[in-house]
N, CA, C and O atoms as a GROMACS GRO file, in nm:
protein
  284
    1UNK      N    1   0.202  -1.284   0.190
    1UNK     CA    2   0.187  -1.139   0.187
    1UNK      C    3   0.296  -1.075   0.270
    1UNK      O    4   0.376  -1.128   0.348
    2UNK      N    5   0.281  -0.953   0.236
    2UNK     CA    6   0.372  -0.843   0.298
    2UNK      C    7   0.316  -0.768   0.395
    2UNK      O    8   0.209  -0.714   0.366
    3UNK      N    9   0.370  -0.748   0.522
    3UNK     CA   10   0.309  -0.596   0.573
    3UNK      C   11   0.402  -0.518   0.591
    3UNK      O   12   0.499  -0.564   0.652
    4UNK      N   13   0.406  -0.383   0.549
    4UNK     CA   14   0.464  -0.273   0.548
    4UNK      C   15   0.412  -0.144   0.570
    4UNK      O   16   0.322  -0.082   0.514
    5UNK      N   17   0.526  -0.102   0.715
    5UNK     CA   18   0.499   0.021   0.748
    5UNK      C   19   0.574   0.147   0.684
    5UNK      O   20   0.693   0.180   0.680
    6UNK      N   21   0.438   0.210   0.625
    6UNK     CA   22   0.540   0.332   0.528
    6UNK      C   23   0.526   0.474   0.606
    6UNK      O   24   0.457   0.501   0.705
    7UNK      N   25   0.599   0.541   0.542
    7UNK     CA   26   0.642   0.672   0.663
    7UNK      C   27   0.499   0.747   0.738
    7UNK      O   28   0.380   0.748   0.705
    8UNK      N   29   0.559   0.795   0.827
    8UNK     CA   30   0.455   0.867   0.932
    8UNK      C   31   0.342   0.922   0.884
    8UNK      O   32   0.233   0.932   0.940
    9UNK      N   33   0.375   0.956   0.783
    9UNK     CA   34   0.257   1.073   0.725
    9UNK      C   35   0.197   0.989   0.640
    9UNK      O   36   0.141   1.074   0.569
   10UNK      N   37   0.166   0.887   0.594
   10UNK     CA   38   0.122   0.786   0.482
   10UNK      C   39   0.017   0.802   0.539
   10UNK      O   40   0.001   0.853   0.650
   11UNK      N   41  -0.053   0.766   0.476
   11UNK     CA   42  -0.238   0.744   0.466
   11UNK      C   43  -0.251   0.644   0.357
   11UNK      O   44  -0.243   0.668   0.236
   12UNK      N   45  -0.273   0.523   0.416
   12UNK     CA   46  -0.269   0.397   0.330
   12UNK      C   47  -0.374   0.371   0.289
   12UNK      O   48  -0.395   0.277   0.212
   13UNK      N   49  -0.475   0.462   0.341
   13UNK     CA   50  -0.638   0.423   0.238
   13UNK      C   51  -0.606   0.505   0.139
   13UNK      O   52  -0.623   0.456   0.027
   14UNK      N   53  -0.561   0.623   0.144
   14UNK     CA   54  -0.556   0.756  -0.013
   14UNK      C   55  -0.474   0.615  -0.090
   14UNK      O   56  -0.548   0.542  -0.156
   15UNK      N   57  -0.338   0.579  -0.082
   15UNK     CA   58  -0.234   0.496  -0.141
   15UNK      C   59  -0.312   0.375  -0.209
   15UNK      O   60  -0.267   0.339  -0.318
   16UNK      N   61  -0.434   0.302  -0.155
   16UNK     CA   62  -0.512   0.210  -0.177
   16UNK      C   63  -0.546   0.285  -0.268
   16UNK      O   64  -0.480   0.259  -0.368
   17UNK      N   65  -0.636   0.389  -0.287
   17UNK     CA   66  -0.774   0.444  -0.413
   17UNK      C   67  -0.648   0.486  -0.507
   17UNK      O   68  -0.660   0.501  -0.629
   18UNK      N   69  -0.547   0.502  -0.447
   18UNK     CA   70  -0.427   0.605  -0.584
   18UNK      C   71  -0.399   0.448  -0.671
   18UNK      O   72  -0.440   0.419  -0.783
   19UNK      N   73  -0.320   0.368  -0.584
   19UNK     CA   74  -0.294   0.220  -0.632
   19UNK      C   75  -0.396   0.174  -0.753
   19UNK      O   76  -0.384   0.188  -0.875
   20UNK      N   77  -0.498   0.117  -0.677
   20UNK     CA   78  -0.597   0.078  -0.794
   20UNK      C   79  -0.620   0.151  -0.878
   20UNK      O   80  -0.661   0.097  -0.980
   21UNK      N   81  -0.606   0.306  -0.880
   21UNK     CA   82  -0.602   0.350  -1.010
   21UNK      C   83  -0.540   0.324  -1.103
   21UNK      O   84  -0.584   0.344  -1.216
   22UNK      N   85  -0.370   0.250  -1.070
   22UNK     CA   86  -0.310   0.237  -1.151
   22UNK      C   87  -0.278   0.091  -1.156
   22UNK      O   88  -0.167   0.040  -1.148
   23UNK      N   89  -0.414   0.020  -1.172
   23UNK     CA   90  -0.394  -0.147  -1.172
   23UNK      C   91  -0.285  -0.225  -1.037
   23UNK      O   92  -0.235  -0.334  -1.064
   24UNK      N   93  -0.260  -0.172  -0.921
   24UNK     CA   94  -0.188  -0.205  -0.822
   24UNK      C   95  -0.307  -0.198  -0.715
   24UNK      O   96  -0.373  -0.101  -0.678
   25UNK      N   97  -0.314  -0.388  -0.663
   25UNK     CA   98  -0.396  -0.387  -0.537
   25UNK      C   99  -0.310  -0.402  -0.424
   25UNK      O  100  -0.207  -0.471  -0.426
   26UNK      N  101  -0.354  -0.334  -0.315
   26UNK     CA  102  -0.297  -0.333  -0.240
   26UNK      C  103  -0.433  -0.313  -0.103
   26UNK      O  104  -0.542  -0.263  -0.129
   27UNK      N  105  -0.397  -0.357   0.022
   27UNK     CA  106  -0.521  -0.337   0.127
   27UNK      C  107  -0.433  -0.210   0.258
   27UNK      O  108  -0.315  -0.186   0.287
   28UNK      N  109  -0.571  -0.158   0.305
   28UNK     CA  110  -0.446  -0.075   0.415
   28UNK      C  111  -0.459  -0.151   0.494
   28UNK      O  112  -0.524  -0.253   0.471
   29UNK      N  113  -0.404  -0.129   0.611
   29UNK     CA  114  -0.362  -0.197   0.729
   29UNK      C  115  -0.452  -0.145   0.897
   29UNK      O  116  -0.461  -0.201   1.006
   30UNK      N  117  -0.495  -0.033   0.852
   30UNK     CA  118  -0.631   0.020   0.965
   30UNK      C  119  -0.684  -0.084   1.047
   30UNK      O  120  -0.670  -0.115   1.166
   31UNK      N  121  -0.763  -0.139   0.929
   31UNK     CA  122  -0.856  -0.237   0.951
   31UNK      C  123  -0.819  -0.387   1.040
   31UNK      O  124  -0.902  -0.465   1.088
   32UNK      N  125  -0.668  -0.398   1.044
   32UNK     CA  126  -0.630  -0.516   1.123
   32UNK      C  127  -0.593  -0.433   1.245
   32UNK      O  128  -0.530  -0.506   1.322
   33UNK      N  129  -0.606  -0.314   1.291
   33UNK     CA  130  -0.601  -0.271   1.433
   33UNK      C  131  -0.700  -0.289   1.524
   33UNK      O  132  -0.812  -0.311   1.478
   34UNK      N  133  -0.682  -0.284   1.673
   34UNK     CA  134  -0.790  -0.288   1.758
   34UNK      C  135  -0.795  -0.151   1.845
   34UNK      O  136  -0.878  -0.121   1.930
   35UNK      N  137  -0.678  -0.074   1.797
   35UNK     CA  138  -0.679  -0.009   1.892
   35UNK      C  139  -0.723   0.132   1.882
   35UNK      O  140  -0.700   0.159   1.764
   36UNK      N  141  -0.780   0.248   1.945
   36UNK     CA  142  -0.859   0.328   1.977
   36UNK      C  143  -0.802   0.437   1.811
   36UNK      O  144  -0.861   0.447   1.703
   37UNK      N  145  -0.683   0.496   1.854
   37UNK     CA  146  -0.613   0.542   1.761
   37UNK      C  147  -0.527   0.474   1.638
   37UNK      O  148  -0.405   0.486   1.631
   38UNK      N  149  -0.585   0.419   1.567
   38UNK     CA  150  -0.566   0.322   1.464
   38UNK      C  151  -0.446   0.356   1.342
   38UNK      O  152  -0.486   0.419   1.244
   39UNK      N  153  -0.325   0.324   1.348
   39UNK     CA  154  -0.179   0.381   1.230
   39UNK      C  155  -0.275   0.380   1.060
   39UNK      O  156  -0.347   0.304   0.995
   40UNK      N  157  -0.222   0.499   1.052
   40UNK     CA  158  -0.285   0.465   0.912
   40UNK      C  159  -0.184   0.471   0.802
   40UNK      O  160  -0.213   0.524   0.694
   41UNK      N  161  -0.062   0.413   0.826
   41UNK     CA  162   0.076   0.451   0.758
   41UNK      C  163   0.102   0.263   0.732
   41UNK      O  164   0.220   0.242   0.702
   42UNK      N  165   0.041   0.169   0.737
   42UNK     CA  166   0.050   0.011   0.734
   42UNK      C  167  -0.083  -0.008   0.590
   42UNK      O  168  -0.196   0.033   0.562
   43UNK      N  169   0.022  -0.098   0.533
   43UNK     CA  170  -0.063  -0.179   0.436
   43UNK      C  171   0.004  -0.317   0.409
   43UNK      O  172   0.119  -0.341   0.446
   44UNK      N  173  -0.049  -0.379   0.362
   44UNK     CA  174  -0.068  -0.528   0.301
   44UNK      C  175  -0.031  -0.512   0.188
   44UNK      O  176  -0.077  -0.419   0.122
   45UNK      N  177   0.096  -0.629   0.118
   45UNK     CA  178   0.117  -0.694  -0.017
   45UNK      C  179   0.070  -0.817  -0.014
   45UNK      O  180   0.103  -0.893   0.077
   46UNK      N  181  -0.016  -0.857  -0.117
   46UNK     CA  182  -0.052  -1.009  -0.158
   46UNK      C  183   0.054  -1.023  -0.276
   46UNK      O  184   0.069  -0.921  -0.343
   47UNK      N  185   0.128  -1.132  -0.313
   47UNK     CA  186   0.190  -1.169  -0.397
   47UNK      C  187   0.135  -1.305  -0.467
   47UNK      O  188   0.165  -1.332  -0.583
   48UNK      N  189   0.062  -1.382  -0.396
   48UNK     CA  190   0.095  -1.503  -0.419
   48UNK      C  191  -0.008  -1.535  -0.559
   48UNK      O  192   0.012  -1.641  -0.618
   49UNK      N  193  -0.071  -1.480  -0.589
   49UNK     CA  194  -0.182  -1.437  -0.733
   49UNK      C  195  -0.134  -1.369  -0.856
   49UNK      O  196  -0.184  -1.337  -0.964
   50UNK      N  197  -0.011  -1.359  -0.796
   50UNK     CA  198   0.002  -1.250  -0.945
   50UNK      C  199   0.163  -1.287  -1.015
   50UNK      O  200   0.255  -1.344  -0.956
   51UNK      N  201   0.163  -1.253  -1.110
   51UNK     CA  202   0.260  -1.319  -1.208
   51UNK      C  203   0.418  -1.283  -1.136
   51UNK      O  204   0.450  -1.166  -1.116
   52UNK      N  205   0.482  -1.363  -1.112
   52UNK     CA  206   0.634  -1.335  -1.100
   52UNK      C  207   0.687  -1.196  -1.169
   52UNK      O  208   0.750  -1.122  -1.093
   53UNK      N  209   0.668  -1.151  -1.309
   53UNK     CA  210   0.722  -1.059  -1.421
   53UNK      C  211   0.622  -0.918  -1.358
   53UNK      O  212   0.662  -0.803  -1.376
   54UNK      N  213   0.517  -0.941  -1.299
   54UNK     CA  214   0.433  -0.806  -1.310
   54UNK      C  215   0.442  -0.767  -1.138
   54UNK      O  216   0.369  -0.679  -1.092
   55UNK      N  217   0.554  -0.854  -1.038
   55UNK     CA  218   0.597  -0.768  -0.903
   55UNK      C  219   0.650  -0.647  -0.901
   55UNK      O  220   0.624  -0.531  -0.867
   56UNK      N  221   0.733  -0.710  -0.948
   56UNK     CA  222   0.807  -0.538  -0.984
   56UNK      C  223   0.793  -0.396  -1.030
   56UNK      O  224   0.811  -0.287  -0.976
   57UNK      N  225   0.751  -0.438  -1.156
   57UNK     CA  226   0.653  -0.287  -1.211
   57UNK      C  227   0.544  -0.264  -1.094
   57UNK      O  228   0.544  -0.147  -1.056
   58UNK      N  229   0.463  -0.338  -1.034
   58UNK     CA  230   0.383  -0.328  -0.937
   58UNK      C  231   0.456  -0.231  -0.854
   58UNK      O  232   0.447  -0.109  -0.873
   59UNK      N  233   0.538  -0.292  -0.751
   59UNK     CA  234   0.595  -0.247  -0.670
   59UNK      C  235   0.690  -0.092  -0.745
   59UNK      O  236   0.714  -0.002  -0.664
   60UNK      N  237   0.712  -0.081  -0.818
   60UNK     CA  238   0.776   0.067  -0.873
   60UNK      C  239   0.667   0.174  -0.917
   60UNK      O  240   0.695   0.292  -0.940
   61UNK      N  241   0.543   0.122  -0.925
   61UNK     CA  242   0.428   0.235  -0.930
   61UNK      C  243   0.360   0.246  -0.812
   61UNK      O  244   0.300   0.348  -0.778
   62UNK      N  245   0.368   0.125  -0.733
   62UNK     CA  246   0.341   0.223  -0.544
   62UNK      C  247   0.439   0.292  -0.473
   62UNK      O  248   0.427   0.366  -0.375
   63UNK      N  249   0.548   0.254  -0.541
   63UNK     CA  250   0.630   0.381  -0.512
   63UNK      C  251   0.653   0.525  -0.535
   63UNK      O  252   0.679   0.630  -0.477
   64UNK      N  253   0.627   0.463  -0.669
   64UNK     CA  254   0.603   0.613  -0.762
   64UNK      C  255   0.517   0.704  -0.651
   64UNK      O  256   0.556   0.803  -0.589
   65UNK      N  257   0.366   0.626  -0.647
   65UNK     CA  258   0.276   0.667  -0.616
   65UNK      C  259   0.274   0.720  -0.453
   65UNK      O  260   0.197   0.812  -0.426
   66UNK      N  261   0.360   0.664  -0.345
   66UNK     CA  262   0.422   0.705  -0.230
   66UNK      C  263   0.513   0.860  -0.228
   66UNK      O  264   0.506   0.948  -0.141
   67UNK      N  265   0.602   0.860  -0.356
   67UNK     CA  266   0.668   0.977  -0.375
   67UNK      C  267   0.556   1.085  -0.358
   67UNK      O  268   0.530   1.170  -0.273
   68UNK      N  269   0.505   1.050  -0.466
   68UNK     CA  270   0.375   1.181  -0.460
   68UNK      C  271   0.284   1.241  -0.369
   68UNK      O  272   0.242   1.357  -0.364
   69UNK      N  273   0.261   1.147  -0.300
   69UNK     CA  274   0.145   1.179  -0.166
   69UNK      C  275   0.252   1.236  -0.069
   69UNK      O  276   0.207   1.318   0.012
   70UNK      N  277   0.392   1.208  -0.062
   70UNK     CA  278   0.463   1.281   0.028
   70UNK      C  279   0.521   1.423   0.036
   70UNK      O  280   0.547   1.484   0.139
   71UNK      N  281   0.539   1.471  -0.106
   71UNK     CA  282   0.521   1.571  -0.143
   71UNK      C  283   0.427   1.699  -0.137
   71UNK      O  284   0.453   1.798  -0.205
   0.00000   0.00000   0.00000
């Protein structure tokens, strides 16, 4: 897996419910904090389940989907 911190303003649980809408799993990263004020701009890539051919398109519709929420 991947962890990646995406820009300041990300909210990686909205990016999670937007993702799976569009067949892209992805986990946020909250949940592996301990600390009081918890980043909510970190999420998780799993790769190792899913087809070599379908990373990419993956990865270009959480982007997509990053454009938008930043806007």
């Amino acid at each position: 897996s991947y962890w990646v911190k995406g820009p300041d303003n990300l909210d990686a649980r909205e990016l999670k419910r937007l993702a799976l809408e569009k067949g892209v799993v992805i986990e946020s990263g909250d949940i592996y904090f301990h600390s009081e004020k918890k980043p909510l701009n970190y999420f998780r890539l799993g790769y190792s389940s899913i087809a070599t051919e379908r990373i990419r398109p993956g990865i270009e519709r959480l982007a997509k989907i990053i454009r938008t929420l930043r806007s």
